[in-house]
N, C-alpha and C positions, 0 to 999 in steps of 0.2 A: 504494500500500500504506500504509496507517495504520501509522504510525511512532511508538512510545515512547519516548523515553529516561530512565534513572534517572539525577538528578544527585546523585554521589555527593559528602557534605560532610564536616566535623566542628564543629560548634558553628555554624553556618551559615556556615562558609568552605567553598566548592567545592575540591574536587581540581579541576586543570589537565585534569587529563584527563577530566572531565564537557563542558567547553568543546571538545575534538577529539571525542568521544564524537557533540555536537550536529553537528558537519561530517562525520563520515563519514554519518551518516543521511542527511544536506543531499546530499551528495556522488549518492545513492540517488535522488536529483529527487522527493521526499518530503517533502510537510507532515511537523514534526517537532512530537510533544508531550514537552515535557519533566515526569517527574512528579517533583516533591518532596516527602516526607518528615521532621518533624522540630517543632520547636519555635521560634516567635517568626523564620519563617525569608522573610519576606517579601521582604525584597531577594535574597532568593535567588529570586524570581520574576522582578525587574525586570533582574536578571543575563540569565538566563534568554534573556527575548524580544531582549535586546540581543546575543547570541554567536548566533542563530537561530531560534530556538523559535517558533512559530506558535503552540503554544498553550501553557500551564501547567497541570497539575492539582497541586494543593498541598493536602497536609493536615495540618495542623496543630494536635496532640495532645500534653498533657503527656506521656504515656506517650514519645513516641517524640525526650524532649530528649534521651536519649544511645542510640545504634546496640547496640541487639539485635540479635541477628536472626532472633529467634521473632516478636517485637514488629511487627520493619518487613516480616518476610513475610504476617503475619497482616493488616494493614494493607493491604499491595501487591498479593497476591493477586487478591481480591476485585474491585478497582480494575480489575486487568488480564480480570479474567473478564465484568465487565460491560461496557468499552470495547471487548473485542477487535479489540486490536491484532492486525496479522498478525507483526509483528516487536519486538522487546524489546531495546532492547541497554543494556547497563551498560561502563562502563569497567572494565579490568582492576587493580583493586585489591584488597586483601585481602577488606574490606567487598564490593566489588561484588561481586566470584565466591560470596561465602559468599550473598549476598542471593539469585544468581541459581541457582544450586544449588536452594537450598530451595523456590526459587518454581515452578522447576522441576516438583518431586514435587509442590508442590500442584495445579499445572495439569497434572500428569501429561504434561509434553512433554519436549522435550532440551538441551540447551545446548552451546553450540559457543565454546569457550574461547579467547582470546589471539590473536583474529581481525589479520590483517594486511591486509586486502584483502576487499573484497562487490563483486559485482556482481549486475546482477537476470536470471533467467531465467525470464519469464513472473512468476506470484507467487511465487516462490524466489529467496531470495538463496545465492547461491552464497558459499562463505567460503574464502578462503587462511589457513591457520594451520600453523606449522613445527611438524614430528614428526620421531622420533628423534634429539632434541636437536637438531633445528635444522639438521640434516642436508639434509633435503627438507622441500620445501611440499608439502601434501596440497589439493585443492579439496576441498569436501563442503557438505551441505545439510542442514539440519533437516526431516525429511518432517513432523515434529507442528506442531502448531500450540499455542498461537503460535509460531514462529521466536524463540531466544533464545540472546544472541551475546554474549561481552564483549569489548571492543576493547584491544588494548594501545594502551598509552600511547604518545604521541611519535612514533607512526607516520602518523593523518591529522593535518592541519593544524587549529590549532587557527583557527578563525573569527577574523574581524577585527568588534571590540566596533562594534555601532553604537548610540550615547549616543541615548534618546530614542524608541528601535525599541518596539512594546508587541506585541499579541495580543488574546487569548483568556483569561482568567485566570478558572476554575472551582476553587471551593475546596471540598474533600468531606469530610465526616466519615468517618471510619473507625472499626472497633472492632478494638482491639488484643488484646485475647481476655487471658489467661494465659499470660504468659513466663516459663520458671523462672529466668530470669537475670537478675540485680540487676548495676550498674555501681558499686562502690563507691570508685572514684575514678579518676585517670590521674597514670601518672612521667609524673616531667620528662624530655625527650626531651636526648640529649647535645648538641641542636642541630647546626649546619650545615645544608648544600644536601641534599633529599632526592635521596635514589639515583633515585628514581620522577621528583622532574622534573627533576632535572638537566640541563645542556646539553653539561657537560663532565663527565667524572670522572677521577679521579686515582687508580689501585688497584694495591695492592700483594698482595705474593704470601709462599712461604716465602723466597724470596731477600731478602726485606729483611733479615734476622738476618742474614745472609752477611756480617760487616763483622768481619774478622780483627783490623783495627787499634783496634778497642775494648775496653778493658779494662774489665771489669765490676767492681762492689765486691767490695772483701773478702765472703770466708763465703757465696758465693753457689751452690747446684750447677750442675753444668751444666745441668740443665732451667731452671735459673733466670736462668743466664748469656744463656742465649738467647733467652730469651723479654724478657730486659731489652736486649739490642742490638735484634730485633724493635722494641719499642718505638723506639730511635733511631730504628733508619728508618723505622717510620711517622711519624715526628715530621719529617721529612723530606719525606714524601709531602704529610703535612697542610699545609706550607707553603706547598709549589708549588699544591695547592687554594685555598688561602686568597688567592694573589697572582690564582688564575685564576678564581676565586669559582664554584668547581667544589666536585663531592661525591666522598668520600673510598669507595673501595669496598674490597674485598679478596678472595681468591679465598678458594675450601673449604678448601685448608691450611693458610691462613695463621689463619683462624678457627677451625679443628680442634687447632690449635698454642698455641691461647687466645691470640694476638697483640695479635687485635680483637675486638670484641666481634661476636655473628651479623648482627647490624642490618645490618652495612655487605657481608655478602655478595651476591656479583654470580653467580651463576649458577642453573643447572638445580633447585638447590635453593636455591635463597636470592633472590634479584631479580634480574626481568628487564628491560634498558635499553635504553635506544635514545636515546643522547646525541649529539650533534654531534660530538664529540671522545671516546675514552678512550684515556687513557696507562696502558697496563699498564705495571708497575716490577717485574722477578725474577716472573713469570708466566710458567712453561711452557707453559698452554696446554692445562689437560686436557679432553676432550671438555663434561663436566658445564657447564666454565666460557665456555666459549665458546658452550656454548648460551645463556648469559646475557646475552652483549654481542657477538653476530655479528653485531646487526641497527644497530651504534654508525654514523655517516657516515663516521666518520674513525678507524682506529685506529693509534698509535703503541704500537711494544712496545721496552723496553730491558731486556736480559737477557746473562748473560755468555756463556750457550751457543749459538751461532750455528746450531747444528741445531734450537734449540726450536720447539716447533711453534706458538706464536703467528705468528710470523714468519708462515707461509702464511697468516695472517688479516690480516695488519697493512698498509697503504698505507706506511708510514715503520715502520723500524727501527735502532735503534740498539745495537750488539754491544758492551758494557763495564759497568764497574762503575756500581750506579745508584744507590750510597753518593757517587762524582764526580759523577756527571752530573744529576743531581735537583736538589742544589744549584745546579750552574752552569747548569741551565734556568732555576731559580729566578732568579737573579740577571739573567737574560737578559729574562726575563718581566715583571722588575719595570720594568727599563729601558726595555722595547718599549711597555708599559702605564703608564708614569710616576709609579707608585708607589714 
């Protein structure tokens, strides 16, 4: 089966998960083409044939130095209508899903979201993706054609670089037609590990305010009192990330409570992960959020209420306060790691 992949970047640095995007195709015993998109974006070719790629198609257009995504479907489309591919797969990122959506309607086929697992049945690939939060896996197939799938992150392996690998490298012009959307800049991002590739995370919940023995300043109200211990302990959480060079996350209430900011939300509606480790901290464990990090290797939850229902998701659990115990992992962390 003629294999696609879009490698998803920003400014010609790939997402981590365009590189596992190229192994799960691999994985399909499939020539893979990777197509790029973008501006001055050449070593993201030679990237490319080095993580898998058998071939490249790269186009390369001032129009398309910053992510539209009128611009880069009007582009991608066309691409895909004249190669036909029988499969398309994009990695699960913001960009990638909004890319494949749209590409979607133009080729008038379906897309198959937040894939965990393909295998092939004849020319179909079969896809495992978790429904009703994460509850069950569903098997299903795209009957249209092309087949169009975005992979979550951190679930296939990502390919081992081979320095010096090449291909096939065709470079096409595209016409990017009329986008109504202008990029008239980008924030600064608060920095740290992102949640998406994380290996560890460190996330807290409404329990971090739980901290009786801190006395807030003068003239504060209560809404104010608490959202200022809140901040203590995340300032607690951040630490133990920073010794463990993990990403900071937080559940729906803790970000509904204005604690932290939405970025760092971990579930059903906010990011979904798949870390090696996460430490939930005062996380009950609501359904939304554990659709977000059910799929973690390892998970550690500390919490005072020993009925919470993290606990049934968690390999290790620790029953107490996580105002003690954060710090004294901290500290345990730093000695284990020699920091």
């Amino acid at each position: 089966m003629k294999t696609w992949v879009y490698i998803d970047h920003f400014k010609g640095e790939a997402v981590p998960a365009s590189w596992e995007t190229i192994g799960a195709a691999k994985s399909l015993g499939s020539d893979v083409t990777a197509v790029i998109l973008g501006t001055g974006v050449d070593a993201l070719a030679k990237a490319a044939f080095e993580y898998g790629a058998d071939e490249v198609v790269l186009a390369d257009n001032s129009a398309l130095e910053d992510f539209r995504v009128e611009a880069y479907a009007n582009a991608l489309s066309p691409l895909v209508t004249d190669a036909a591919p029988g499969l398309l797969l994009f990695p699960t990122t913001s960009r990638g899903r909004e890319l494949a959506g749209m590409v979607a309607i133009d080729l008038n086929t379906g897309v198959l979201v937040d894939v965990i697992a393909m295998e092939l049945d004849g020319d179909k690939v079969v896809a495992t993706r978790p429904i009703y939060a994460g509850k069950l896996l569903q098997k299903t197939v795209c009957n249209a054609s092309p087949q169009i799938i975005t992979v979550r992150g951190r679930i296939f392996a990502k390919p081992e670089a081979e320095p010096g690998r090449s291909g096939t490298l065709t470079k096409v012009d595209v016409n990017v037609g009329d986008a109504p959307t202008t990029v008239e800049g980008y924030g600064e991002s608060t920095g740290g590990v992102s949640l998406a590739d994380a290996g560890v995370i460190v996330s807290g919940g409404r329990g971090v305010s739980n901290n009786p023995n801190l006395t807030p300043p003068d003239g504060m109200s209560d809404d104010e009192a608490e959202v200022w211990r809140a901040q203590q302990g995340f300032a607690l959480i951040t630490d133990l990330a920073g010794v463990l060079n993990a990403a900071v996350g937080a559940s729906r209430a803790a970000v509904d409570a204005n604690y932290i900011p939405y970025a760092n939300q971990v579930g059903q509606t906010g990011k979904v992960v798949s870390p090696d480790l996460y430490i939930a901290n005062g996380i009950s464990g609501a359904i939304q959020h554990l659709a977000g990090m059910r799929n973690s290797k390892v998970i550690v939850a500390i919490n005072k209420d020993p009925d919470a229902p993290i606990f049934k998701m968690a390999r290790y659990g620790v029953v107490g306060d996580l105002h003690e115990i954060v710090p004294a992992l901290t500290v345990a962390m730093k000695a284990k790691l020699g920091k």
